[in-house]
C-alpha positions in Angstrom: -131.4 -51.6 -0.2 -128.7 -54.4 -0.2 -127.3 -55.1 3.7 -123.8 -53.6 4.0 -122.8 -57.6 5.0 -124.8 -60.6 5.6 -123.2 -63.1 8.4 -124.8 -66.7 8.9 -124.6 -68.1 12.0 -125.6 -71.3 13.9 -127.4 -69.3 16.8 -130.9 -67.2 16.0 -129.6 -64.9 19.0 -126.5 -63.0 18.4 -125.1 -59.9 19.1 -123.7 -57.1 16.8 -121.3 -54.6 18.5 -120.6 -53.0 14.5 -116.7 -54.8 14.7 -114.4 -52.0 14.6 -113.8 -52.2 18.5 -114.1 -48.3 19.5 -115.2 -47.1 15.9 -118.1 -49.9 16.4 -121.8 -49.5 18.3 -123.0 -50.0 21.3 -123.4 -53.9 21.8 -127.1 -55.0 20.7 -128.5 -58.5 21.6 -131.3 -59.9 18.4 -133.7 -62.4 18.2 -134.5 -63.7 14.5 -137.7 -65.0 15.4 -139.1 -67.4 12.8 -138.0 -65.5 9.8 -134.4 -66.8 10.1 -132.8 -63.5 10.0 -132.4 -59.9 11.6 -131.0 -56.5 10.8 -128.7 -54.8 12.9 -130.8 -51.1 13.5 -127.1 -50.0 14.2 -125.2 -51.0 11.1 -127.6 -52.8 9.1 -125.3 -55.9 9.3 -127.6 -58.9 8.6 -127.5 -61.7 10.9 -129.0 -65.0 9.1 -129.6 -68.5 10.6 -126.9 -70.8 8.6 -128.7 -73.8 6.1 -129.6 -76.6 8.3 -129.5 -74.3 11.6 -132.2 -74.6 13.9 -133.9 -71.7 15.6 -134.0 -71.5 19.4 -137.4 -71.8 21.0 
């Protein structure tokens, strides 16, 4: 199953609070780890690092 949206970003730690202020989730911190990206268990917004990004150590 496609992700509902797919945001890249700079940082491979980034929190997802679902964007529709009070229709939204509770605010959840992920890690991508090596992989590069991470689903939100919330909203299944996918975070991805952005091309030429480096991950955090």
């Amino acid at each position: 199953m496609e992700s509902p949206e797919i945001v890249k970003t700079e940082q491979s730690r980034v929190a997802c609070d679902g964007g529709d202020g009070a229709l939204g989730h509770p605010r959840v911190f992920l890690n991508m780890g090596a992989s590069g990206k991470v689903d939100c268990p919330y909203c299944g917004r996918r975070f991805e690092l952005a091309e030429g990004a480096a991950a955090a150590h």
